[in-house]
C-alpha positions in Angstrom: -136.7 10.2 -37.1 -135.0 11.4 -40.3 -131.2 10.7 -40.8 -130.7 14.8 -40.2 -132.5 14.4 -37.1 -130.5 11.6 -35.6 -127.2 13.7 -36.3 -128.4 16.9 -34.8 -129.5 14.9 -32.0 -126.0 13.1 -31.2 -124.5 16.3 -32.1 -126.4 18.0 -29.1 -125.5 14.9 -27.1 -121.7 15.5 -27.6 -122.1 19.8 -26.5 -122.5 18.6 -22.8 -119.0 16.5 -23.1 -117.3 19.8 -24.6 -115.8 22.7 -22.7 -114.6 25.6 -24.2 -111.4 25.9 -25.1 -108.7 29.1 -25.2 -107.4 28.2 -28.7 -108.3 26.4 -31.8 -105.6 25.4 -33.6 -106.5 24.6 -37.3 -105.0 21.9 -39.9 -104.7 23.7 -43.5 -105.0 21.4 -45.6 -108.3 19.3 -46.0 -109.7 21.2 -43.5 -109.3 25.5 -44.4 -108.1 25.0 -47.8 -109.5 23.3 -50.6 -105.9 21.7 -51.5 -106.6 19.7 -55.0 -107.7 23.4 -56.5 -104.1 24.3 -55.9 -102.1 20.9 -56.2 -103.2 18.8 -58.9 -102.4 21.5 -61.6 -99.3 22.0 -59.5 -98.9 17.8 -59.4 -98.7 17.2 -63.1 -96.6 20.5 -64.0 -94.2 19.0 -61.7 -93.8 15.8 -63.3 -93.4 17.4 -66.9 -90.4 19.5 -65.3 -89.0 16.3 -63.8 -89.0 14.0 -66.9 -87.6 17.3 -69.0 -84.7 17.2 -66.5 -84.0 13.4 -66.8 -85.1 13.1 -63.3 -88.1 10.7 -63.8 -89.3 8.5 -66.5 -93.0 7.1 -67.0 -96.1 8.2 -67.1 -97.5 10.4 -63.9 -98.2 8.7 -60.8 -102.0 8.8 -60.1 -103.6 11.8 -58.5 -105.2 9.9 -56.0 -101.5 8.8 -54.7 -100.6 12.7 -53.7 -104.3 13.3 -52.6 -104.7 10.1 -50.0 -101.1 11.3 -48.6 -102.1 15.2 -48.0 -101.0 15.3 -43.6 -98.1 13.3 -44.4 -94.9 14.9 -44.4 -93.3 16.0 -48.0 -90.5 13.3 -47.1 -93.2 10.7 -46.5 -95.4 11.7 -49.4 -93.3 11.2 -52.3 -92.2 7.6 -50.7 -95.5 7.2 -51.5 -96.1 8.5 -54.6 -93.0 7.4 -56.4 -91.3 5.0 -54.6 -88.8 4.2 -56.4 -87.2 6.7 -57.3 -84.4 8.6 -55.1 -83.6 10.5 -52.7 -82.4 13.8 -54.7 -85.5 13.4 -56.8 -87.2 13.8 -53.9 -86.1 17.1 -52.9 -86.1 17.9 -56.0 -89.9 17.7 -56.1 -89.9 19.2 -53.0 -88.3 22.6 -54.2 -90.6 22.3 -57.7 -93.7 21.7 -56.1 -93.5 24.8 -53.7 -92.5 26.7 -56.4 -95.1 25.8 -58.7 -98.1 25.9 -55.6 -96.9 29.5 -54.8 -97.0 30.6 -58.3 -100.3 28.7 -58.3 -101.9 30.8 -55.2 -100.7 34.2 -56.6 -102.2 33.3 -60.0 -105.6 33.2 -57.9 -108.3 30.9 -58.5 -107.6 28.9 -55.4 -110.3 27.6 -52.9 -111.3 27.8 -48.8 -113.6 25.6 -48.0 -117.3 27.4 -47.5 -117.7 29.7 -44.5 -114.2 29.3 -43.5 -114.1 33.2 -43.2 -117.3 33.9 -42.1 -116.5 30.9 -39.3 -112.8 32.4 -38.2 -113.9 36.0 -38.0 -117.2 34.7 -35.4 -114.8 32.4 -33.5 -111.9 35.2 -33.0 -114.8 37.2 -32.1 -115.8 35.5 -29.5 -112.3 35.5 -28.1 -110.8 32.2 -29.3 -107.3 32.3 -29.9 -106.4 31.1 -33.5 -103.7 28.9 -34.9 -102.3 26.9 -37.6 -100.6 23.5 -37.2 -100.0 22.0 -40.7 -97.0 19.1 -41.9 -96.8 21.7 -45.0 -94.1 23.8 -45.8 -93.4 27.2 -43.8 -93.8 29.3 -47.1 -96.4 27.3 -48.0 -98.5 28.2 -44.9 -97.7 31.8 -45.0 -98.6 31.8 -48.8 -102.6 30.5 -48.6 -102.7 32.7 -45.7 -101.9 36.2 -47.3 -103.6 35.4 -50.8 -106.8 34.2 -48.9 -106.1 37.3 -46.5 -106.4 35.3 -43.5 -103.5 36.6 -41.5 -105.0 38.9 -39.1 -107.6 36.1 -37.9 -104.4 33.6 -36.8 -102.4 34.4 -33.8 -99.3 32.0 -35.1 -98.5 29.7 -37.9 -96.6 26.6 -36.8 -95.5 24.0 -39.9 -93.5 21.3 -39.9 -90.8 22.7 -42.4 -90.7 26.1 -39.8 -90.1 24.2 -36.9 -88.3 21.2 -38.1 -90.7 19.1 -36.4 -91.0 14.9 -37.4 -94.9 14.4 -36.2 -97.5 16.6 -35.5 -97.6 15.8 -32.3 -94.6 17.3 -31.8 -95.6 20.5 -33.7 -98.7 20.8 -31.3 -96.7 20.5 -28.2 -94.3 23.3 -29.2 -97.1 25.4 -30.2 -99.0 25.1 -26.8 -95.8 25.6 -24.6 -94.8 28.8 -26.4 -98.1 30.2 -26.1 -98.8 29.0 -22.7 -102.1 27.3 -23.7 -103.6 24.5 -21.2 -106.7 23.8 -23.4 -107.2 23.9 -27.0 -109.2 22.0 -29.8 -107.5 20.4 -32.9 -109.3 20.6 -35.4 -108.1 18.5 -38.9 -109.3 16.0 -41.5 -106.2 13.5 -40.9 -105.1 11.2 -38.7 -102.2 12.9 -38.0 -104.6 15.6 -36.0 -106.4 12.8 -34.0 -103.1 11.7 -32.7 -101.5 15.5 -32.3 -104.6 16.4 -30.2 -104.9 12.8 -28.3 -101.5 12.9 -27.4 -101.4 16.2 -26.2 -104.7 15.8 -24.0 -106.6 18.1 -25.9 -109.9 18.0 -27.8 -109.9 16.3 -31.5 -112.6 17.8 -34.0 -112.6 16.2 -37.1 -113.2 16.7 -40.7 -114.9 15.0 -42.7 -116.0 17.0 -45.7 -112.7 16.3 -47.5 -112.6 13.2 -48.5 -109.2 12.6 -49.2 -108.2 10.0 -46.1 -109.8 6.6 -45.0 -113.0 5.9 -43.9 -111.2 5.3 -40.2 -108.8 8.1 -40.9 -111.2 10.4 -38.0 -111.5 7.6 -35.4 -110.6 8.9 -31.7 -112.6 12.3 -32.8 -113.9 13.9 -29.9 -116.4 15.4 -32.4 -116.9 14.4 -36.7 -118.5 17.8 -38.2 -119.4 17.8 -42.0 -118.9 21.3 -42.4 -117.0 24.0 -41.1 -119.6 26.3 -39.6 -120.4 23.8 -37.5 -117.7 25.0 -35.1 -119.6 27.9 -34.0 -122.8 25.7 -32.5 -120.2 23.5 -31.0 -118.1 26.5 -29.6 -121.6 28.0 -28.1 -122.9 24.8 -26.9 -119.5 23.9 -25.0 -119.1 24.2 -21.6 -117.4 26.3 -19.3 -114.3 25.0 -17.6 -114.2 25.5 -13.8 
């Protein structure tokens, strides 16, 4: 049995163990939207404008700091990625990199992953109610999702910097109460997601087509896909909940 074979077939295996859920509730980055088309251009303009204003010194930190922190929280990130430098450089780089990643997305050139669309528009379809639940920004968010004219597919947009929120777990749990949903599917390339959708008792789908987090950064998945239109099989193969 070929290595495609053996996937398909655990794939199947894992339908049974699925039921269908009322909403899907999406990570953005890593998982709809192909971040590093948008940040790394956005990454190394920032760091010119910091050393121009005296605000850092040295050369830029490497771009696979930013990328293997992408799910964290902005605050979190840039401990990462420069820690040593200080707390009003941070937010600093916090206002220059929206700025920069907005002007970025309106400047166009930016990237969904393949069949993201096509994949929304047959899910909403088929009467799944659609959301966002992303550690991003709140303008951020709102940005990719009118330049990539997305907004009519997603029934709310919840981000960290909107709801003031410390984990994602915590941003889930707001989202599901002020919608009134009792089952739902997270779907999400990060850790982060696992543990938002674990400890909120619902379904974890993870992504792996990405690449930007550890090899163990999907373990507690309910389900591993390797591309997005794989949602639909799983969505059609799920069952119904009594």
């Amino acid at each position: 049995m070929s290595n495609d074979e053996v996937q398909g077939t655990e794939l199947s295996a894992v339908h049974s163990e699925l039921n269908k859920p009322e909403a899907i509730v999406f990570d953005m980055d890593g998982t709809l939207f192909q971040t590093e088309s948008l940040l790394l251009p956005a990454y190394h303009k920032m760091f010119d404008i910091l050393r121009e204003e005296g605000l850092y010194t040295g050369p830029t930190p490497p771009e696979e700091r930013i990328l293997s922190s992408l799910g964290m929280l902005l605050a979190d990130i840039w401990k990462k990625v420069m820690p040593d430098a200080d707390e009003a450089v941070h937010r600093r780089a916090d206002e220059l990199l929206l700025q920069l990643e907005v002007e970025g997305l309106e400047a166009g050139g930016t990237l969904l992953y393949p069949q993201v669309v096509e994949t929304l528009t047959a899910l909403k379809e088929r009467g799944v109610r659609l959301f966002v639940a992303s550690n991003g920004l709140e303008e951020y968010i709102h940005s990719i999702v009118v330049v990539h004219e997305l907004k009519e597919l997603f029934e709310g947009l919840y981000s960290a910097g909107g709801q003031g929120t410390a984990t994602k777990t915590e941003l889930l749990r707001i989202l599901l109460d002020n919608h009134g949903i009792k089952s739902a599917w997270m779907v999400g390339d990060r850790s982060s997601d696992v543990e938002a959708g674990k400890g909120n008792a619902q379904t974890v789908i993870g992504c792996a087509y990405a690449g930007f987090g550890r090899q163990d950064e999907l373990k507690g998945s309910d389900v591993i896909i390797t591309s997005f239109d794989e949602l639909i099989e799983l969505y059609d193969n799920a069952s119904v909940s009594e």
